[in-house]
Steps between C-alpha positions, in 0.01 A plus 500: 500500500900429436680447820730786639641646773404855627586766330434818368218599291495490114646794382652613791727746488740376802584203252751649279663690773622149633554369165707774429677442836568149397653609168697715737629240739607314128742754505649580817402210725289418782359794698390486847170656481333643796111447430143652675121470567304507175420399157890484410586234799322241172855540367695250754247238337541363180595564195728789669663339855565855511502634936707398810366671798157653589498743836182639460268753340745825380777305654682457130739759525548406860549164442780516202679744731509213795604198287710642199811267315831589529608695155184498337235739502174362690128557348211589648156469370191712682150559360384857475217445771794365759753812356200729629451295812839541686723417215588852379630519900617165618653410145596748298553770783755292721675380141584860396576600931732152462630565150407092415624456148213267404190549253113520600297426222173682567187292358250806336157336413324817576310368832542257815412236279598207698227619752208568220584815330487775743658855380808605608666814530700425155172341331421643185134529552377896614219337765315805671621584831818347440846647411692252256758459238756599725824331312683280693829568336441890602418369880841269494709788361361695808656272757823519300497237223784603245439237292138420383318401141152463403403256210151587409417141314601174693369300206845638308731204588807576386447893660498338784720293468759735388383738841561259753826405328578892505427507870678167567810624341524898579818626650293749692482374864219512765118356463329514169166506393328373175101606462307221265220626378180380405152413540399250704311204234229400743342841553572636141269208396252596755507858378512460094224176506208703629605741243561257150152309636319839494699577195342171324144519619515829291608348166844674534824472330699266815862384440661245727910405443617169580792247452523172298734273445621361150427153482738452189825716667499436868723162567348389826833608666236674770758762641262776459316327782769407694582951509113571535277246664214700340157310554376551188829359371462143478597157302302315211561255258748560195319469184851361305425132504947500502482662805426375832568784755180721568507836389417815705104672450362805622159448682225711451540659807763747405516842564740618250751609694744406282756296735559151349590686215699754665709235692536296212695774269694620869605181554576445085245183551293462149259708263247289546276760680223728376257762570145513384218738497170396565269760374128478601269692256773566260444835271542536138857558524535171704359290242628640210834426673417135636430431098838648385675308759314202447621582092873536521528234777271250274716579230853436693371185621380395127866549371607343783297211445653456113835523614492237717317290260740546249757370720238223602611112387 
């Protein structure tokens, strides 16, 4: 197993939120961000370095209200199971009673994941006997939030990116809120692996997504692990005998989420990534397109291949 530090899962989708707040920071400097209990307190390790207090569970809010900079906005990050907890009170209550110009970015993952995936009020999920997806931007509205924005796919870097610059940056005073949305990894696995396993045991059409790397484009620069930390995202040996540096490689154990690549093109990185679809029990129409692909690429690479003999000495 390669050696690393904790961290969050692969294909988690708190990663690009602080990759997108590090892009941020690129831009308008440090920020003092006021951190909580949970899944997202993984961000003060590295590759991120990215939290300077901790006050406790909900506390967020709280916290970047007590120990904001002078003449820049603090930032507060809470999980949706600590927002639910005493958050929506403590935090983001007191912020709009106290008019704190700061922004609370609210972590959405659907559950109390940090905790083992209990519902929530704002899960997703309809479980019987249970009222949910009660919106969270609706609920901080209803305390008096002026200022709030939901973005319904973490995974898009440079969304978020531009959203927490937006909030940053706003000439509208008081607290601010920015919902990130999505899934959490871990118990989207749980849910759709049952399901594709069932799926294959029945001889039916299964399609998995996940991310390579380019052996021939990537440069072994390695800055799309510096802005992900993925752990399917790892090192291996560069296959250009004139090059020494190791190259980047996608383990088998991605997800697909889609983030190396994504913070690669937000952070203008390289091309290097790309996304593959593994098909179990392809159709017709699958392998009548695997043999045209395999044609016109075969064929590219053929007059590739003359060309540079031509040219050879």
């Amino acid at each position: 197993m390669p050696q690393r530090p904790a961290g969050f899962c692969t294909g988690c989708p708190e990663r690009p939120i602080f990759s997108a707040m590090k892009l941020v920071q690129k831009e308008v400097g440090e920020l003092h961000v006021s951190a909580d209990i949970g899944c997202h307190l993984f961000s003060i390790l590295p590759p991120f370095h990215i939290g300077n207090t901790t006050m406790g569970y909900g506390l967020g809010t709280a916290g970047a209200s007590a120990f904001k900079p002078e003449g820049k906005r603090a930032v507060a990050i809470m999980g949706d199971g600590g927002f639910w907890h005493n958050g929506l009170t403590s935090g983001i209550g007191n912020a709009v009673f106290n008019q704190d110009d700061n922004l609370t970015i609210i972590v959405d993952n659907g559950y109390s994941a940090a905790t083992g995936g209990q519902d929530i009020p704002s899960s997703r999920a309809r479980p019987p006997h249970r009222q949910t997806n009660n919106p969270i931007e609706r609920a901080v509205r209803g305390v008096g939030i002026g200022w709030a924005q939901t973005r319904t796919r973490t995974y898009d870097v440079a969304g978020m990116r531009d959203a927490i610059r937006d909030a940053l940056t706003s000439p509208e005073k008081g607290p601010k809120v920015l919902v990130a949305q999505s899934e959490c990894q871990l118990n989207r696995q749980r849910r759709i692996k049952p399901q594709m396993a069932k799926a294959l045991r029945a001889g039916e059409r299964v399609v998995r997504e996940r991310f390579g790397v380019d052996p021939d484009t990537c440069t072994g620069d390695h800055s799309c692990i510096r802005l992900s930390g993925c752990p399917s995202l790892t090192i291996r040996t560069n296959p250009d005998p004139l090059r020494q540096d190791p190259i980047a490689h996608v383990e088998n154990s991605c997800v697909g989420c889609g983030v190396c690549g994504e913070v690669s093109h937000a952070a203008v990185l390289c091309p290097s990534f790309y996304k593959a679809r593994i098909i179990a029990n392809p159709d017709r129409r699958d392998r009548l397109r695997h043999r045209l692909r395999g044609w016109v690429i075969g064929a590219l690479q053929r007059r590739s291949a003359r060309r540079l003999a031509a040219r050879a000495f």
